[in-house]
N, C-alpha and C positions, 0 to 999 in steps of 0.2 A: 123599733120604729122604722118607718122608710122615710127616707129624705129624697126629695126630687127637686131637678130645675128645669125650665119649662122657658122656649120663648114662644108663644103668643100670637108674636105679630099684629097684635091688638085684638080685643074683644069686639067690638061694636061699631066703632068707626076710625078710620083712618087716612091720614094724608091724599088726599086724590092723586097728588105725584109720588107716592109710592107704592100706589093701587096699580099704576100703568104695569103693561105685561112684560115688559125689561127694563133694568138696571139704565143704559141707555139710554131711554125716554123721559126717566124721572129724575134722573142725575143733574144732567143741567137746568133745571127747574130749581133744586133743591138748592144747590151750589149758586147761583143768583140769587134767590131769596136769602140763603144765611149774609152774602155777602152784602147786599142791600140792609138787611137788620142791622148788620155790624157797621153802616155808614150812617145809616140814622140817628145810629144813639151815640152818635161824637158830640161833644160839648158843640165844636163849631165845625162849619163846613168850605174847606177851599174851594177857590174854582175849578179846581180838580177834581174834588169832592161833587161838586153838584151836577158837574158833567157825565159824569161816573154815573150818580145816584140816577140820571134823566134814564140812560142808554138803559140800564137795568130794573124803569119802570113802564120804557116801554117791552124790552124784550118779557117780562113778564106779563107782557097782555093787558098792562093797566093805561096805556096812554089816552082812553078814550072815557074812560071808566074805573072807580074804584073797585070795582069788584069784576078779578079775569076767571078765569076757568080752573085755577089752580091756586091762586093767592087773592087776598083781600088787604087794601089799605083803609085803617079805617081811620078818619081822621075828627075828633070829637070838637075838638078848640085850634085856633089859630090859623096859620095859611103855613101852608107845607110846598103846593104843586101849582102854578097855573096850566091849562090845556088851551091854548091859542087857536083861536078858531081857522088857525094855516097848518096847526098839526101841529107834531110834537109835545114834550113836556118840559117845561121850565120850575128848577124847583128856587123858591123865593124865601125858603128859610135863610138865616145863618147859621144854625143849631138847632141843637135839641132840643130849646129852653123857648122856641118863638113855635112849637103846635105840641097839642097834646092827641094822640092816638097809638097806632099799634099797627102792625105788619103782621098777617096770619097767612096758615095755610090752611085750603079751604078743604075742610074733608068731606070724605063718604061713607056709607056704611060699608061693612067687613059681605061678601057673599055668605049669603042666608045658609049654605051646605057648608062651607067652609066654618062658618062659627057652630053649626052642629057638630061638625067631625071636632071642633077644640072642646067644646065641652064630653067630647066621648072621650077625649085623650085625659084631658082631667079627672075624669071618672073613674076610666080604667087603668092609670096608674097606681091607683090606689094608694097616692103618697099621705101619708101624715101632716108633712109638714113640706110644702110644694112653693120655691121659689119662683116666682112668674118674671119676664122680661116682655118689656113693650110691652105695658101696658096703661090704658090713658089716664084714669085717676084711679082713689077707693071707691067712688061710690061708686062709678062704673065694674068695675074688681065685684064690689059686694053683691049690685043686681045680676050680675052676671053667674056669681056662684049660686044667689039665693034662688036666681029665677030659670036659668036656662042649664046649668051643671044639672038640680035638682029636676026639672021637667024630664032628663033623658037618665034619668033612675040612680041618678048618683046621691049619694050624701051630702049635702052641703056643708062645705068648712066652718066650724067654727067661728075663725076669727081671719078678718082681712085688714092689711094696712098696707098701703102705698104713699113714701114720703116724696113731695112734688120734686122733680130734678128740675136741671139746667136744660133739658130739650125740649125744643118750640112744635117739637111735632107730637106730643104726646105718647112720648113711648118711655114711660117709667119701670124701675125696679118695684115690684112689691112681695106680698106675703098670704099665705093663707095656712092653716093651720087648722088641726082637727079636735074637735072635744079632749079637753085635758093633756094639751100641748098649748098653754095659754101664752101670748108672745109677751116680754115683759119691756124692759129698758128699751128705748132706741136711739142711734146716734146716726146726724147726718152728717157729710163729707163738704155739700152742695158747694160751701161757696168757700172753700180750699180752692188759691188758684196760682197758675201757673206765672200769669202777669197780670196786669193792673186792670185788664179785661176778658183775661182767658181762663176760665176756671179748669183747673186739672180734670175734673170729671165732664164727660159730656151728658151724663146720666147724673147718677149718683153711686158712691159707696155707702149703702147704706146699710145698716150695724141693726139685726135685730137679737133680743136675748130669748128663748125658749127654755120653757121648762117639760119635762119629757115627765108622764105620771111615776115613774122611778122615786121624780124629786130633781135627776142630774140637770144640769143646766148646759144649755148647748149655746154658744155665740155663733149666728151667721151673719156673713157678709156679702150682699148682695152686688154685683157689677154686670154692666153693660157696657165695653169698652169701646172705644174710637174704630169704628166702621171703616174698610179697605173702600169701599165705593166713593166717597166723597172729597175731594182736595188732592194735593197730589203725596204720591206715596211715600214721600222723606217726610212730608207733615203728619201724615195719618202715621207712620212708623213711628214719630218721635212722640205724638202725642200718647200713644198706647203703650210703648214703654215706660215715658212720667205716669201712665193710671199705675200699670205694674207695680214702679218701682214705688208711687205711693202706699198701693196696698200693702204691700208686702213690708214695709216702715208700720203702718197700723198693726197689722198682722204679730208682727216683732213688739209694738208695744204693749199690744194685749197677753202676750205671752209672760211681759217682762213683771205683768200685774196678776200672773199666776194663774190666767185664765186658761184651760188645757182643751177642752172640746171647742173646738174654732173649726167652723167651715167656711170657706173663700169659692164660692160656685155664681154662675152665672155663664150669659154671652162673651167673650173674649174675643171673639173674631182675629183671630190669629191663632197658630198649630202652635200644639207642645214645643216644639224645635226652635222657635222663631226667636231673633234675636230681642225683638219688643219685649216677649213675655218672660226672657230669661231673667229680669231681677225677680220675680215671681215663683217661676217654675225651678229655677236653678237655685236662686238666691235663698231660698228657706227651706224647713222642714216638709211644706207640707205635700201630702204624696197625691198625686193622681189617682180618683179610682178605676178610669182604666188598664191601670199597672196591677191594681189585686187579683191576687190567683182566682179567686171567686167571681170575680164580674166578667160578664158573655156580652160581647159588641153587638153578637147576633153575625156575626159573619162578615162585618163592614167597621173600617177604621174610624169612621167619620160620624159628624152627628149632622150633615147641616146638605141640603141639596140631593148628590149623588153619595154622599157619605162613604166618601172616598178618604184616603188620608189628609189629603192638604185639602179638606174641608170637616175637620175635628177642630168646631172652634167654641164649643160649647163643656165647660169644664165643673165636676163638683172636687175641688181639692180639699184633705182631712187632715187636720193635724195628725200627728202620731196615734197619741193616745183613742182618739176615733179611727184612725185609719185600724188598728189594733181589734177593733171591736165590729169590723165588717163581718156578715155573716153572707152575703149575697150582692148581686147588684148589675144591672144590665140597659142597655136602650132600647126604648119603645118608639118603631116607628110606623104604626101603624094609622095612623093619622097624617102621613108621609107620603106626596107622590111617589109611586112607586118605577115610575115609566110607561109608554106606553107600549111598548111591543113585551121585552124580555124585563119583565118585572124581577126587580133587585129582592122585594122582600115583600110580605104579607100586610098589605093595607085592607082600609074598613074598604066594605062593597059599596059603601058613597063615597067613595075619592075615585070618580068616574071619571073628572077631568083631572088638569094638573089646578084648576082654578080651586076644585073642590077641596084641596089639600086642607087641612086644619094652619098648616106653616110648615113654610122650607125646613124646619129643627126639629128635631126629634126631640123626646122628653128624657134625659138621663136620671136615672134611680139608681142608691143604694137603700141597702137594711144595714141597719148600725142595733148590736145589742145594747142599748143605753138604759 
């Protein structure tokens, strides 16, 4: 069977502040909005509080308007905001509990080349059993395999499931699976949290069971961990250490229940080395397939941009007993900017631009005899 993990970057539509063409531009968008959701939904609000809450709905473009160029307030019942016809924004709650609505971000579609080059990537990896990251729901997962994999000569999966996580931007873990690889048990992490409002995962760890036509049963563990881009780097380190070091607690419990084929792969955004992922990388058995004799990087340490070393932040780790039964396994980046002068590596002849890329990740595979 082959096993892959795949980030996405979404299928269909996506954050409009994460569409922008650098990191830079949509950064502080995003870093405002999470901070204004997490001021909203306090029981009550200081004077501090609504001072705060004004400055960060106007700088989000909403002082005139519930609806800016990148986020949407929507507010259904109660009074939340006055807008004073001298300017500004005065917020007249005292909490959460005096309006009823919601703070979104406002998305857009994915480019029309760029979601063809993903469904080629999908295709032509020809995984069985293909862990997806970032992406926005099932049903979206399902029409996408059923409609647009399928249109560009691929097989359509089986079977798809994506369990909703904790991110407001819709970039979930899921699943899809091939005829007679049917997914069975599932477990979510979601709302394991760190404190009384911080849930450990920003995604989800989320636990699916597979049955391989053998009969063997294989446990994976889906994760998308705490992103270097967003907060500052002692938070983003500490938070993606607590994912690790939770995985790797589950990881250890499933083992202690006799479970022996266990895969833990997804985004990690952080290198093998790093101190965050060491309760993970160091802390257990389970082995990198980059380390087996049989798996070709293709000539590049990395999975993600330039796929350079300190950007291998995309991982499929195997317990023993699977890591044992590797027969092959390599990165596919050909759905992958390649550059534009001195091309690093063989992309589709439609990744014309860097726009057209399928996504910054490449899609990691192994073959496991199961």
């Amino acid at each position: 069977m082959r096993l892959a993990s795949y980030n996405v970057e979404n299928l269909f539509d996506r954050a409009r502040a994460m569409n922008l063409k650098s990191l830079s531009q949509g950064k502080p968008i995003l870093e405002r909005f999470a901070e204004l959701n997490a001021l909203l939904a306090q029981p009550s609000y200081s004077a501090a509080d609504k001072t705060r809450m004004a400055k960060l709905v106007i700088e989000l473009d909403l002082e005139k308007s519930d609806v800016g160029d990148f986020v949407i307030l929507r507010r259904n019942r109660g009074g939340l905001i006055k807008r004073p016809k001298s300017g500004g924004v005065q917020i007249v709650a005292s909490g959460r509990a005096d309006w009823v609505g919601s703070l979104e971000l406002r998305d857009e579609p994915v480019d029309e080349q760029a979601m063809r080059n993903t469904a080629r990537v999908m295709r032509d990896v020809e995984a069985d059993v293909l862990g997806v990251v970032e992406v926005e729901s099932r049903p979206v997962l399902r029409d996408f395999n059923a409609d647009v994999v399928a249109a560009f000569g691929g097989e359509a999966f089986r079977h798809a499931m994506v369990i909703d996580g904790n991110d407001t931007r819709g970039i979930d873990v899921g699943l899809l699976t091939r005829q007679g690889f049917p997914i069975g048990a599932l477990r979510s992490h979601v709302d394991e949290m760190l404190t009384e409002r911080d849930p450990i995962f920003s995604r989800d760890c989320a636990e699916f069971e597979v049955t391989a036509p053998s009969g063997a049963r294989m446990l994976l563990m889906l994760n998308h961990f705490k992103s270097k881009g967003f907060g500052s780097q002692q938070s983003s380190n500490a938070k993606r250490r607590a994912q690790a070091k939770r995985v790797a607690e589950i990881y250890d419990e499933r083992v202690a229940m006799g479970i022996k084929n266990i895969v833990v792969m997804g985004d990690f955004n952080d290198t093998p080395d790093s101190e965050p992922l060491s309760p993970l990388i160091e802390g257990t058995d389970l082995k990198d397939i980059f380390l087996h004799p049989k798996f070709d990087d293709g000539g590049f340490p990395g999975t993600y941009g330039s796929c350079a070393a300190d950007n291998k932040i995309d991982f499929i780790l195997l317990s023993p007993a699977l890591f044992d039964k590797v027969t092959s396994g390599g990165v596919f980046r050909k759905g992958m900017w390649p550059g534009a002068r001195a091309k690093r590596w063989e992309a589709y002849p439609e990744v014309a631009r860097k726009e057209d890329a399928a996504s910054d990740h490449a899609a990691i595979w192994v073959d496991i005899d199961l």
